[in-house]
N, C-alpha and C positions, 0 to 999 in steps of 0.2 A: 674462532670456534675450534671445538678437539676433533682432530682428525686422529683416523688410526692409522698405524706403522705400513708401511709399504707394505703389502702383498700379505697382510693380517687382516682379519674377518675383522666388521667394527666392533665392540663392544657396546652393548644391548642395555639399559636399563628400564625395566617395567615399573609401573608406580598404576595406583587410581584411586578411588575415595569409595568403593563398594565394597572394599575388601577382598584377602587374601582368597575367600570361597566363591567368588562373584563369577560367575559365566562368563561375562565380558572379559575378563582377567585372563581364561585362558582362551578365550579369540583371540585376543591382542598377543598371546604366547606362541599361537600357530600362526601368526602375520612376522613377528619377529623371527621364527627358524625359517621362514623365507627368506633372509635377508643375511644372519649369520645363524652363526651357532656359539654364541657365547653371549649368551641372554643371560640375566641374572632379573630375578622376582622380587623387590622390596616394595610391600603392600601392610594396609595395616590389617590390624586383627579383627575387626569390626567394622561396621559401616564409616563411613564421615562424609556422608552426603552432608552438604552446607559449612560445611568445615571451613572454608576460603583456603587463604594465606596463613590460616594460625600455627602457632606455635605451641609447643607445650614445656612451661616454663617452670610450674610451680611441682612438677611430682617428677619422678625418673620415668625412663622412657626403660622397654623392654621388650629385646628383638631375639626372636629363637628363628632357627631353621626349622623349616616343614618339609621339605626336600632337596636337592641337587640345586645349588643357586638359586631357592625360593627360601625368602626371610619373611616371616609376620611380627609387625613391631605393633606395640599398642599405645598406638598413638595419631597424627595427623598426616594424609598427604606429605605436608612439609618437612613434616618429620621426618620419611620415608628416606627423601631424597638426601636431607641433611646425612643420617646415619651412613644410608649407601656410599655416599662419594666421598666425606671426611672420614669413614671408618673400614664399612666392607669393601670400599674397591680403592681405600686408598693406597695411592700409587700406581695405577693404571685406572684411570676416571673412564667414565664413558663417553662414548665416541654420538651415540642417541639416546635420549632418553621419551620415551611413551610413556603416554599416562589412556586410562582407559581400556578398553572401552568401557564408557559409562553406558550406564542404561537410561535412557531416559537425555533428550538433546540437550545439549549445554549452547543456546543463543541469545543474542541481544543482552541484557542486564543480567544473564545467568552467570555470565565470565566473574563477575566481583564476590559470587557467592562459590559458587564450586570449585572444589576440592580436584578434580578429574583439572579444572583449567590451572589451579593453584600449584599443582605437581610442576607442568610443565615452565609458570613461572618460576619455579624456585631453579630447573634445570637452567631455562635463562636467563638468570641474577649467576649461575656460577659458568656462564660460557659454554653452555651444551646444546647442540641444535636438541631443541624441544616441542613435540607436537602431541597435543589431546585429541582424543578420539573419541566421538560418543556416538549413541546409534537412539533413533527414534523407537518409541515405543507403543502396542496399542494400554493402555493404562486399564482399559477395560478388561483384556482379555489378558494383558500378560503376555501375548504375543509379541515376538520382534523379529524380522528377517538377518540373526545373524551373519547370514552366510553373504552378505551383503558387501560389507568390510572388507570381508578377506579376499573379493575376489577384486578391487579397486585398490585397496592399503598399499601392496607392496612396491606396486609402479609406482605410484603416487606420489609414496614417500623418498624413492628414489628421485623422480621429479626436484622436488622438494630440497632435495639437499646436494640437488646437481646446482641450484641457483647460486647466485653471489647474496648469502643468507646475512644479513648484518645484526651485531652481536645485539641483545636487550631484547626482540622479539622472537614471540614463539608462534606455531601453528596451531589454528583453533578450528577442525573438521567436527560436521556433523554428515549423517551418515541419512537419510529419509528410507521410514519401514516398509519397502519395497523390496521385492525381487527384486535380485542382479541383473535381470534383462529389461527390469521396466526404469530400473535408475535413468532420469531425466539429463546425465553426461555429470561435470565437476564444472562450478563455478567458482574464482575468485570473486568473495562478499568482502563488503564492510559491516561490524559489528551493527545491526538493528539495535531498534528500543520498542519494545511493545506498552500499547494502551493502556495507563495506571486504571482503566478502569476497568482492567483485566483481572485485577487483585481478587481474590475471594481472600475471606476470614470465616470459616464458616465455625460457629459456636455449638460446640453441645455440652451433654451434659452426664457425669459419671453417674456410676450405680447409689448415691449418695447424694447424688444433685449438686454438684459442685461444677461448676464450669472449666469448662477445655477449650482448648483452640486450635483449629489446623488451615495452615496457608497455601495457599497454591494459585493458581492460574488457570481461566476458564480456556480453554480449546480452541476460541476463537481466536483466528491470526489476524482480524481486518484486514487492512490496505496496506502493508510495508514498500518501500520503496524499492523497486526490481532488483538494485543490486544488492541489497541486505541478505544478513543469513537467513530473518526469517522468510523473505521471498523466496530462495534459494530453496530450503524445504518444504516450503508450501505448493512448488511448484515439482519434487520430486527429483531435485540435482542436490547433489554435496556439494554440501561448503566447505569451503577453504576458507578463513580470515587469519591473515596477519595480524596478530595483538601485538603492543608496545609498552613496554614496560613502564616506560616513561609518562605520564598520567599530565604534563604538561600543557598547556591549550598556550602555544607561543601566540598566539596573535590575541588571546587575552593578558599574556603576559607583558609584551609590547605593550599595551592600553595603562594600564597600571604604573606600568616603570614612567610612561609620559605622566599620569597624574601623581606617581610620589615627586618627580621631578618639580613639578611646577613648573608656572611660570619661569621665562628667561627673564634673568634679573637687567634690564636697560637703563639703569642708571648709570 
């Protein structure tokens, strides 16, 4: 993992998928000058909620400054991080990299889609301790208790990268839309899976009568299992989950390598 120079502040790198004007964006800026003062901002120009892991392959990419160590590039998460560490901070990489805060919790099957989780993998594919940060949201009203985050983040994070952190995973916090005093403490979760029969598609219909589509998730968290992130939030504690980059199921893999093997040949 990069560590920074003896007796040098680490170097900071900001990323999320709500974009350079997103609130969240500059919460997660006032959680970083807790920590140093050599933060640098590469966000993109626009939303990329749902964006994942993608790339942008087929058009140029292009990143201007909008201020002091804050870059908007128009284009993906992944992109963000790619330009920052091969281009903007090449030769002195970063020492952290945050993504977030997103608006709106990133739990259970959200990790494969989200851009805010997607950041912090691409920091982990290039050796960066990497942790997303998303905060609960009321969807109704627009409300959210920022002030949440910033007053658990900075320990936290500290925590966090006092451990023996092993290279491929990053940290995946969500943040529940409580007051700082009603926060339910921090649990280490394992990734949830929420009920497919949670899905909506709900269909309407344009000024023309042409059909549209929009997807989401009904509110209800049923029964998850205590240690998940979504019990973790349902119960009013941050999550903590370790993701793994490595998408491998060894003990399905063992099963398979015995049946390409076959039979032992006793002849």
């Amino acid at each position: 993992m990069a560590k920074a120079g003896a007796g040098a502040a680490p170097r900071i790198l900001i990323s999320n998928d709500d974009g350079i004007n997103a609130h969240g964006l500059k919460v997660m800026e006032e959680i970083a000058a807790k920590i140093s003062d050599d933060v640098w901002v590469v966000a993109p120009q626009t939303e990329q909620s749902g964006a994942a892991h993608s790339l942008t392959l087929t058009q140029p990419l292009r990143m201007h400054e909008v201020g002091p160590k804050r870059y908007a590039v128009q284009g993906t998460p992944t992109d963000c991080v790619m330009l920052a560490v091969y281009h903007l901070l090449d030769g002195q990489r970063p020492d952290l990299l945050l993504s977030g805060i997103n608006m709106g919790v990133n739990l259970a099957e959200d990790v494969t889609y989200s851009g805010t989780v997607a950041a912090a993998i691409e920091g982990a594919l290039l050796g960066i301790p990497s942790i997303a940060i998303s905060q609960q949201i009321n969807w109704d009203t627009g409300e959210a208790h920022w002030d949440s985050a910033p007053s658990f983040a900075p320990d936290l994070i500290g925590k966090l990268l006092s451990t023996d952190w092993p290279s491929g995973v990053l940290m995946n916090i969500n943040v529940p839309n409580l007051a700082p005093n009603h926060i339910q403490g921090v649990q280490a979760t394992v990734q949830g899976q929420r009920d497919a029969s949670q899905m909506i598609i709900d269909e309407r219909a344009d000024m023309r009568g042409a059909p549209y589509y929009w997807i989401g998730f009904r509110e209800h968290v049923g029964e998850p299992h205590s240690e998940t992130d979504l019990a973790a939030i349902d119960r009013g504690a941050i999550s903590v989950t370790p993701l793994r980059i490595d998408l491998t199921d060894q003990a399905m893999r063992d099963r398979v390598a015995e049946i390409l093997a076959g039979p032992e040949d006793t002849a």
